[in-house]
C-alpha positions in Angstrom: 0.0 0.0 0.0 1.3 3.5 -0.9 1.3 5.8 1.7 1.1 9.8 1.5 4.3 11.6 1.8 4.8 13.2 5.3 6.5 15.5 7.7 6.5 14.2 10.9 6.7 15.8 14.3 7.9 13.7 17.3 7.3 14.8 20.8 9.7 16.9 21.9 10.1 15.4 25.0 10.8 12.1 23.3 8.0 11.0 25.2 5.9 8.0 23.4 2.8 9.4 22.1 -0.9 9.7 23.8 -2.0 12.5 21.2 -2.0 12.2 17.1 -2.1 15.6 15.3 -2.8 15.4 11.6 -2.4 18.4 9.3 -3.8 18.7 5.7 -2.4 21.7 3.9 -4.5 23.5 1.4 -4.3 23.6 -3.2 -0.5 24.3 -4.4 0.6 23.9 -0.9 2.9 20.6 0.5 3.2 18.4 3.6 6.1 21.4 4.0 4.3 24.0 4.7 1.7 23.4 6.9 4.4 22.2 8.8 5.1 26.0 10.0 1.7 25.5 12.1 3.0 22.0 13.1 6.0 23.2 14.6 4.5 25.8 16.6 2.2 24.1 17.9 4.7 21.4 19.4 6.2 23.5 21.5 3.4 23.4 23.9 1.7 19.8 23.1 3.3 17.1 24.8 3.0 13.6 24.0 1.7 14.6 21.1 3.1 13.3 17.7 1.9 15.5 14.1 1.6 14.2 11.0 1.6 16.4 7.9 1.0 14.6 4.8 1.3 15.9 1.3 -1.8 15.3 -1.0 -1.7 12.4 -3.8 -1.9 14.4 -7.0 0.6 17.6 -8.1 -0.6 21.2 -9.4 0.1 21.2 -13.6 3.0 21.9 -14.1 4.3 22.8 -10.8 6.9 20.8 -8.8 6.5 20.7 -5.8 2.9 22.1 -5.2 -0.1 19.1 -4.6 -3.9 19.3 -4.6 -6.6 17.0 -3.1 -8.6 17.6 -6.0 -8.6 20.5 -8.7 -10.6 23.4 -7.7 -13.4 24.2 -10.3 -16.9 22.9 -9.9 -16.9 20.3 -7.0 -20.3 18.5 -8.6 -18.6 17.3 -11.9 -17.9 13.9 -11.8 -14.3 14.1 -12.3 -13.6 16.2 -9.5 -15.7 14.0 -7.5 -13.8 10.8 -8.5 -10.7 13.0 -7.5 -12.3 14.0 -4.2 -13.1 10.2 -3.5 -9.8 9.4 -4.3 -8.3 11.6 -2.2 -10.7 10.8 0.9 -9.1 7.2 0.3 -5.6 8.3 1.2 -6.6 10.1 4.0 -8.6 7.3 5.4 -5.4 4.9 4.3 -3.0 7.2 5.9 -4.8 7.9 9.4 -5.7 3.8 9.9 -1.5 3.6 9.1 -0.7 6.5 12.1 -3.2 5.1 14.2 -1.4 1.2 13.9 1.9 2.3 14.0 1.2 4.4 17.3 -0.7 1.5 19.3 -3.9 4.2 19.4 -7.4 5.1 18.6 -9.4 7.6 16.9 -10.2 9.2 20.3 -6.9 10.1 20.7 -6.5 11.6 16.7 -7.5 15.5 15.9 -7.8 16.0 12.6 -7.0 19.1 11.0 -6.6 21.4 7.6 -6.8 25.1 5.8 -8.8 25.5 3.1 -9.0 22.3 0.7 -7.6 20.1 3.7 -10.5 21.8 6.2 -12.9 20.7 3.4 -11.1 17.3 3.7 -10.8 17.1 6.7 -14.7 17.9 7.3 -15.4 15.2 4.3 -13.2 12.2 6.1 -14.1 12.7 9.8 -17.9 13.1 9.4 -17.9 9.7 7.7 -15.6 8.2 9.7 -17.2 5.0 11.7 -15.6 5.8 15.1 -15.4 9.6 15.8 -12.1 11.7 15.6 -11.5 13.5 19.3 -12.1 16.7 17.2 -11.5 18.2 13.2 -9.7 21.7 13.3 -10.2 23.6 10.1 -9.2 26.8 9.3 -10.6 28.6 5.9 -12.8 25.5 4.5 -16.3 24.3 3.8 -18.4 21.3 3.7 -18.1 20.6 0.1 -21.4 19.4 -0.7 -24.1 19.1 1.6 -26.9 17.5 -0.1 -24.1 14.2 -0.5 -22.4 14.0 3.0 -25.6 14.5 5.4 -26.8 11.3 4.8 -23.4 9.5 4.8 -22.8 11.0 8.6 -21.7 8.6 10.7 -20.0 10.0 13.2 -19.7 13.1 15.1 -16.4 14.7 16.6 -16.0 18.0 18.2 -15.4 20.7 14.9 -13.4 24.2 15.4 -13.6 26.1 12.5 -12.1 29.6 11.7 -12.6 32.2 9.0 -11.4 35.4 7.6 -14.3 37.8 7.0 -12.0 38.9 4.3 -11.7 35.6 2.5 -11.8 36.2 -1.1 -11.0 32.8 -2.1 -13.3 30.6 0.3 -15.5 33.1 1.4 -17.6 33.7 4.4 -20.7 32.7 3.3 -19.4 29.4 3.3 -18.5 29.7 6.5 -21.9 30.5 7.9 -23.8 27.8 5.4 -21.2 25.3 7.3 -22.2 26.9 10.4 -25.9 26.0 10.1 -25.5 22.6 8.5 -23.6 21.4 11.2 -25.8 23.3 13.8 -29.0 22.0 12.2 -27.1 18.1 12.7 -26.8 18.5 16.1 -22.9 18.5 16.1 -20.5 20.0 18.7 -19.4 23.4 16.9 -17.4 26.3 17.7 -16.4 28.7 15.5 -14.8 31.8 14.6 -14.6 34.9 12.0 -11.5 36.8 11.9 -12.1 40.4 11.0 -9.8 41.7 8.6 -8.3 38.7 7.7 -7.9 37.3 4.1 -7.1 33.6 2.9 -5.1 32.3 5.8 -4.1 31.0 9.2 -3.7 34.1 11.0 -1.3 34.1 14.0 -4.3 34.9 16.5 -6.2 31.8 15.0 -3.0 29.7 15.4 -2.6 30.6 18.8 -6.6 30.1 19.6 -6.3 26.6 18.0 -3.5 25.4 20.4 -5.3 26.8 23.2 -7.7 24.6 22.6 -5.5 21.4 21.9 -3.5 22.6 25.2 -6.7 22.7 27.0 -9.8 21.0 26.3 -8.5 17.8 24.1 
C-alpha cells in the first residue's frame, strides 16, 4: 500500500505518544508548509506526535505544489472521483498512524486550511468511530446535499474564518455553520475580522489553546 508523503513531528520530549495531530495543507501547498503550524504548535503539546502529509496528486506543471482535487466545480464527476480518491488516502493514511502508534481515533484530531478543512470535514464526518475533534481553518463542507446522509459520526469541529476571505468566502462559512448546527454537532467557531485567505497568528494561537486545553 502506498502511503502519502509526510513530515513528521515527534514529541519533543521524546515522550511515546498519547496524542495524534494530523495536518492537511491546502491547493498548491505541500506536507512542507503546513508544517510552519505544526512546529509551533509542538512547543506546547506534549506527547503529542503531528503528521503532515502531502496530497496524492501535483498542481500542472508545478513541482512541488499538490492538490486533493482541482478546484473548479466540485459536482462534476471528475472532481468527484478525485475527491473520493483523495478521501481514500486520508482514510489509508490515518488507519496507518493510528497502527503504528498503538492508538485510537479518540486520541487523533484531525485538522486542515482551506482544501484540507474541506477534507478534513469530508473524512471525519464519515468516519465509523469519531475523531476526538476536526480543526479547520478557511474551509467548507463541500457538498451538503451528499455528505448529510453518509454522517456517521460526530467529533467536536473548530472552525475559523477570515471575514475577508476572497477565495473561500464567508458565506461558506456560515452555510457550514448551520449545516452542522441543524445536525446536532458539537461546533465552535470563529470569523476573523480583517483577515484574508489564511491561518492568521491569533487563530494559530486560539487553535493550540484549545488542543493545550480542552482535548
Amino acid at each position: 500500500m502506498t502511503f502519502l508523503k509526510t513530515e513528521v513531528f515527534h514529541p519533543l520530549n521524546k515522550s511515546k505518544p498519547k496524542k495524534i495531530i494530523v495536518l492537511l495543507h491546502g491547493y498548491g501547498g505541500n506536507g512542507k508548509n503546513i508544517s510552519l503550524l505544526a512546529n509551533f504548535w509542538r512547543r506546547k503539546l506534549k506527547n503529542t506526535i503531528i503528521y503532515c502529509p502531502s496530497a496524492p496528486k501535483k498542481c500542472k506543471n508545478e513541482k512541488n505544489k499538490f492538490k486533493w482535487f482541482t478546484p473548479e466545480n466540485e459536482f462534476k464527476k471528475s472532481i468527484l472521483l478525485e475527491i473520493n480518491f483523495s478521501l481514500k488516502k486520508i482514510n489509508q493514511f490515518i488507519n496507518y498512524v493510528l497502527r503504528i502508534n498503538k492508538l485510537s481515533e479518540k486520541n487523533l484530531v484531525l485538522g486542515g486550511f482551506s482544501q484540507g478543512c474541506m477534507l478534513a470535514l469530508q473524512a471525519g464526518l464519515q468516519r465509523k468511530k469519531k475523531f476526538k475533534a476536526i480543526i479547520g481553518f478557511s474551509g467548507k463542507i463541500i457538498n451538503q446535499e451528499e455528505i448529510k446522509n453518509k454522517i456517521r459520526s460526530k467529533p467536536n469541529i473548530y472552525l475559523f474564518h477570515g471575514d475577508k476571505d476572497k477565495i473561500v468566502k464567508p458565506k461558506f462559512f456560515f452555510e457550514t455553520q448551520k449545516f452542522l448546527k441543524k445536525n446536532k454537532f458539537n461546533l465552535k467557531a470563529k470569523l476573523f475580522k480583517n483577515c484574508d485567505h489564511k491561518i492568521p497568528a491569533a487563530g494559530a494561537n486560539l487553535a493550540l489553546d484549545i488542543l493545550a486545553n480542552k482535548l
